[in-house]
DSSP file (Angstrom, degrees, kcal/mol; ACC not computed):
  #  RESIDUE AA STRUCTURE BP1 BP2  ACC     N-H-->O    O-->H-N    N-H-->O    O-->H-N    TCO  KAPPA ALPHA  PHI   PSI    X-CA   Y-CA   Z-CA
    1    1 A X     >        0   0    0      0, 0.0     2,-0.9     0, 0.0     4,-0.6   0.000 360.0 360.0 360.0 115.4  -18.3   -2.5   29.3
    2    2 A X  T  4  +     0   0    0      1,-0.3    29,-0.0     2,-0.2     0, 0.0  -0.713 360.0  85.8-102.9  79.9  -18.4   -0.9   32.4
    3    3 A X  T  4 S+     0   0    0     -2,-0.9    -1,-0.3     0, 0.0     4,-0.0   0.096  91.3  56.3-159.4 -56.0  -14.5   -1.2   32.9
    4    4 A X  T >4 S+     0   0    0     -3,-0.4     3,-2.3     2,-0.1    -2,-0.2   0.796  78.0 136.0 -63.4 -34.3  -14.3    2.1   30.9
    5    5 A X  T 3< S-     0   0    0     -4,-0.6    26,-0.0     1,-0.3    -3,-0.0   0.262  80.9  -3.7 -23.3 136.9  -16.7    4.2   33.2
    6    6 A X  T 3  S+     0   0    0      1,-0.1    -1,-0.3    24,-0.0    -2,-0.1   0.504 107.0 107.7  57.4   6.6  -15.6    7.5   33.9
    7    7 A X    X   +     0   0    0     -3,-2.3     3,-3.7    13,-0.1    12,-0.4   0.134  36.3 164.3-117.1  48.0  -12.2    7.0   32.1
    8    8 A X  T 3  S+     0   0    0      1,-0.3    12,-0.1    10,-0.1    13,-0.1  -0.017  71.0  15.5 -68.7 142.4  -12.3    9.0   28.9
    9    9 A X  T 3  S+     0   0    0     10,-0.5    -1,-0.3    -2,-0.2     2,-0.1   0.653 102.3 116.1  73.4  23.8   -8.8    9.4   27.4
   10   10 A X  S <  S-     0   0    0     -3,-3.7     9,-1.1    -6,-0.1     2,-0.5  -0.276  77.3 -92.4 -91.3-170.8   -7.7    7.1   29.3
   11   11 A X  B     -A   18   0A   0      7,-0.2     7,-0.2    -2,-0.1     2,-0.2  -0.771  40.6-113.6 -83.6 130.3   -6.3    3.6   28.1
   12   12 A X     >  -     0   0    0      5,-1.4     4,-1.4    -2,-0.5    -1,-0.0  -0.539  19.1-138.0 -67.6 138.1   -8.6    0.9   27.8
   13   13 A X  T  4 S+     0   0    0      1,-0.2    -1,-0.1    -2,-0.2    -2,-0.0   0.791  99.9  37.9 -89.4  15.4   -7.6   -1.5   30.3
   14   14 A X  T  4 S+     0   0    0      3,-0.1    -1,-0.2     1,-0.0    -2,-0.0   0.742 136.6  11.6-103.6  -7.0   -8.3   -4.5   27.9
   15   15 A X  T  4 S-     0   0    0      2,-0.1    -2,-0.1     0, 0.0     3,-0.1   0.718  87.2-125.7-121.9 -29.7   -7.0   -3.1   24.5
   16   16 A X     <  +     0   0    0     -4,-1.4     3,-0.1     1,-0.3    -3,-0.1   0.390  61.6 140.3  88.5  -1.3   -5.1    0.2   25.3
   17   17 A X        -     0   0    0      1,-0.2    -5,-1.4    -6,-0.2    -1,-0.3  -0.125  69.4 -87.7 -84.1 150.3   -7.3    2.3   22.8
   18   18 A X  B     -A   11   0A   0     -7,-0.2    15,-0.3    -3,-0.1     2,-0.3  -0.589  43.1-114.6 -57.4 143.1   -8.2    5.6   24.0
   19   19 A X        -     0   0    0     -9,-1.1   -10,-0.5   -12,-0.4    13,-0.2  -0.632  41.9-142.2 -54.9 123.8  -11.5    5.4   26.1
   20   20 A X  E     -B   31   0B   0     11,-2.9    11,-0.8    -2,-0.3     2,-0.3  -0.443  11.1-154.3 -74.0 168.2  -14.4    7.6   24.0
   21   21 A X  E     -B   30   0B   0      9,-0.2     2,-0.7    -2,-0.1     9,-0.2  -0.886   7.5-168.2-143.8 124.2  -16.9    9.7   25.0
   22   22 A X  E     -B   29   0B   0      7,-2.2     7,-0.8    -2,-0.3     2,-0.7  -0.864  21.0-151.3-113.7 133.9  -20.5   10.7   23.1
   23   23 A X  E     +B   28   0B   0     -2,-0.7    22,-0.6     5,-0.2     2,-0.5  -0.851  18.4 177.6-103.6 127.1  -22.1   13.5   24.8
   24   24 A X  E >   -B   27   0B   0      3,-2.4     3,-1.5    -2,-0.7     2,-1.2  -0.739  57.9 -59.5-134.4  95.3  -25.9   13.6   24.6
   25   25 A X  T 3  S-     0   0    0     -2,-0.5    -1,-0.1     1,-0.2     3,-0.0  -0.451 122.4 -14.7  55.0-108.1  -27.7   16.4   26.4
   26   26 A X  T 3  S+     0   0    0     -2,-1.2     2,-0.4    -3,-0.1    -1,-0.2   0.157 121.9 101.8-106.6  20.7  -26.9   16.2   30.2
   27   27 A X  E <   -B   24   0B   0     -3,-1.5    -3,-2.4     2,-0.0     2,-0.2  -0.946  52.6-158.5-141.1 152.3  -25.4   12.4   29.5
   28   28 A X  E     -B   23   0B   0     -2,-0.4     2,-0.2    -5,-0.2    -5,-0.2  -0.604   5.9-173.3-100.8 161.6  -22.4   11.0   29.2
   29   29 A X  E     -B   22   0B   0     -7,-0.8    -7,-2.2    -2,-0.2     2,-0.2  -0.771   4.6-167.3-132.0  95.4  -21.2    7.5   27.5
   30   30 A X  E     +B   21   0B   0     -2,-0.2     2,-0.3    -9,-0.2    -9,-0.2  -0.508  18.9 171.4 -68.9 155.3  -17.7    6.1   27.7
   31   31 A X  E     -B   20   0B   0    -11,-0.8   -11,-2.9    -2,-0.2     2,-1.2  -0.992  44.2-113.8-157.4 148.5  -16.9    3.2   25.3
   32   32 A X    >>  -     0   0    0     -2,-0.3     3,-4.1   -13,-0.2     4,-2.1  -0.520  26.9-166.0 -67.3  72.8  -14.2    1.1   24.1
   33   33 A X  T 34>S+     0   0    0     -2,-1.2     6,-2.1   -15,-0.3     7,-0.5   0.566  93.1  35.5 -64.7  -0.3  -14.1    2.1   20.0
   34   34 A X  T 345S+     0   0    0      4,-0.2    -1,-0.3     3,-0.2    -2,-0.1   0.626 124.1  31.9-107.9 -19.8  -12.0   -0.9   19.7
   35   35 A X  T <45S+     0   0    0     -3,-4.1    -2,-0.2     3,-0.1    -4,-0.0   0.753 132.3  43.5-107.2 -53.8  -13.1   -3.8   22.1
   36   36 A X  T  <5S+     0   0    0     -4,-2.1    -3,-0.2     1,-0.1    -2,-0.1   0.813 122.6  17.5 -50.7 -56.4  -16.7   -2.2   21.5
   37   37 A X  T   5S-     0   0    0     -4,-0.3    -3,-0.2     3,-0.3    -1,-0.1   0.779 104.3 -98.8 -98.4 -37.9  -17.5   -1.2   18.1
   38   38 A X  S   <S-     0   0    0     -5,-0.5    -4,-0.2    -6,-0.2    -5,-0.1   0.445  82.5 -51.0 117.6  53.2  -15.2   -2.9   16.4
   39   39 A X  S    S+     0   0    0     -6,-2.1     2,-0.3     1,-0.4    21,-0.3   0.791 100.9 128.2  73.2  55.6  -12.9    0.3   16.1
   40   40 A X        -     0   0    0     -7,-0.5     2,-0.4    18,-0.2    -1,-0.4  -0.737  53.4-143.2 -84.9 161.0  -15.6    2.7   14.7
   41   41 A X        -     0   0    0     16,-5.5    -9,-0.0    -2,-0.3     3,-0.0  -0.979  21.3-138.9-111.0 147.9  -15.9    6.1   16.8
   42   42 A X        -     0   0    0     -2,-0.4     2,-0.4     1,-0.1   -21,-0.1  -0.124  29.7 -93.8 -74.2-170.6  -19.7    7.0   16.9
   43   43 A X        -     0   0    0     12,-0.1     2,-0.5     4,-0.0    -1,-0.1  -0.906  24.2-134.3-108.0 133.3  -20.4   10.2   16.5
   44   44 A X        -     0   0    0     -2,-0.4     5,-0.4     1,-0.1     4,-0.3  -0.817  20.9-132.7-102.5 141.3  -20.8   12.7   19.2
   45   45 A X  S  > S+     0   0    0    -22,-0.6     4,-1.7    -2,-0.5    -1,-0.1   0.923  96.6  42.6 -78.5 -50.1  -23.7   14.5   18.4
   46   46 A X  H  > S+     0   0    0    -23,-0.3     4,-1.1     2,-0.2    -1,-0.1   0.989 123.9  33.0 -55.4 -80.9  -21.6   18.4   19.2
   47   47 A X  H >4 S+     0   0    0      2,-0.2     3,-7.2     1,-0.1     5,-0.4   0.920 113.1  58.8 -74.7 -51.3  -18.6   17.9   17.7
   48   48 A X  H 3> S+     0   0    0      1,-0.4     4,-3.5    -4,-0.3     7,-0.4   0.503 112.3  45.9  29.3 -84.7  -19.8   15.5   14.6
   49   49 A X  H 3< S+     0   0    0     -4,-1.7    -1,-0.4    -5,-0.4    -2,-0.2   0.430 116.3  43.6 -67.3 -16.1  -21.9   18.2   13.6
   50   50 A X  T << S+     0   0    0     -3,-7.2    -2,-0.2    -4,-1.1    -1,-0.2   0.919 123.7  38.4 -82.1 -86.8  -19.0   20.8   14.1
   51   51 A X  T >4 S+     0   0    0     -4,-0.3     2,-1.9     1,-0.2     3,-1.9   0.733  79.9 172.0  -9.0 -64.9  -16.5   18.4   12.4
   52   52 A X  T 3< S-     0   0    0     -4,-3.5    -1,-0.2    -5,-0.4    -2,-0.1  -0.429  72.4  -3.5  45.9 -67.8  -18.5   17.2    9.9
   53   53 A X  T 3  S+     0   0    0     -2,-1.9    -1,-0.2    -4,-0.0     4,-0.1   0.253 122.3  77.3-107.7  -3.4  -16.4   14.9    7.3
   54   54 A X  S <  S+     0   0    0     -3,-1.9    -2,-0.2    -6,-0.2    -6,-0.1   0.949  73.6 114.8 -56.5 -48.0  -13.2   16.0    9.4
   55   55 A X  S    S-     0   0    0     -7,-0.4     2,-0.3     1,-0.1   -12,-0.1   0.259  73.3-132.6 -28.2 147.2  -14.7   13.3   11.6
   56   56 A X        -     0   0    0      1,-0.2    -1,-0.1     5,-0.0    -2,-0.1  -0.927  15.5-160.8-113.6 139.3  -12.5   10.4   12.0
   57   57 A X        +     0   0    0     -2,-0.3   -16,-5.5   -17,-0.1     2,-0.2   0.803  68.1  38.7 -98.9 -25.2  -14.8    7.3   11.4
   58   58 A X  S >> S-     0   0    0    -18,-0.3     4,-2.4     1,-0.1     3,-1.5  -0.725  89.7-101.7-128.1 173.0  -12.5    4.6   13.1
   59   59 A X  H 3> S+     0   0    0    -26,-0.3     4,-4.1   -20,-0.2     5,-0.2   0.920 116.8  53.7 -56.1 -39.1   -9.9    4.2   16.2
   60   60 A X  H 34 S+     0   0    0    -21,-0.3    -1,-0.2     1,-0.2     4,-0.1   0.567 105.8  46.2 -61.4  -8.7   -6.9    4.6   13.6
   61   61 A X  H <> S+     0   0    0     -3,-1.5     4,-2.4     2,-0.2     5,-0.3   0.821 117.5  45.0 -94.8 -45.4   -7.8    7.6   12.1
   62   62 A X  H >X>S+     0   0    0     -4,-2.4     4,-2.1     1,-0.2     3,-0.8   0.996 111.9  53.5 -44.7 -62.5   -8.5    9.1   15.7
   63   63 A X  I 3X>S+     0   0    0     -4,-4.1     5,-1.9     1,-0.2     4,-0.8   0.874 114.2  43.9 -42.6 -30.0   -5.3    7.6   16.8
   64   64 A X  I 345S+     0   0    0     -5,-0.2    -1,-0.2     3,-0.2    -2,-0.2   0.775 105.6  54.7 -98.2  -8.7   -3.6    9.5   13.9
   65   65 A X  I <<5S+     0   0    0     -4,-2.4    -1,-0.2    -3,-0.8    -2,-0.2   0.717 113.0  48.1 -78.1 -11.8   -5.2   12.8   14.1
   66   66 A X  I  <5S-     0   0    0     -4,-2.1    -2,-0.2    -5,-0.3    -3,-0.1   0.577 114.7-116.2-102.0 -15.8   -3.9   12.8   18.0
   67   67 A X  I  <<       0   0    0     -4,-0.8    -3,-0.2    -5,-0.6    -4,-0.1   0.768 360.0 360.0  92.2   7.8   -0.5   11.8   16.9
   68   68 A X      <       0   0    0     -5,-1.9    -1,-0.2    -6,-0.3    -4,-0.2   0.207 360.0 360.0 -81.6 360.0   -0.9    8.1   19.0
């Protein structure tokens, strides 16, 4: 969906979900975890691996670790 470009942690402007971001060497990928995946968050390969089962697997668990 290229209506998210460049806006991570912004509002998606079709859902309102925070915009994501997976960082993969020197590129970036926003996505919609909600209009896209169907409210998984991927895994970003940095924190993930930091994180590990801390990770929050869908947009509500994100939303509730951020306090949204």
């Amino acid at each position: 969906m290229i209506a998210v470009r460049g806006r991570f942690g912004k509002p998606c402007p079709c859902c309102d979900a925070p915009v994501q971001r997976i960082l993969y060497a020197d590129r970036e990928t926003n996505y919609c975890a909600r209009c896209q995946t169907g409210g998984q968050v991927l895994a970003d390969r940095v924190l993930s691996q930091l994180l590990k089962k801390d990770w929050p697997r869908t947009i509500e668990e994100w939303e509730q670790i951020r306090g949204g």
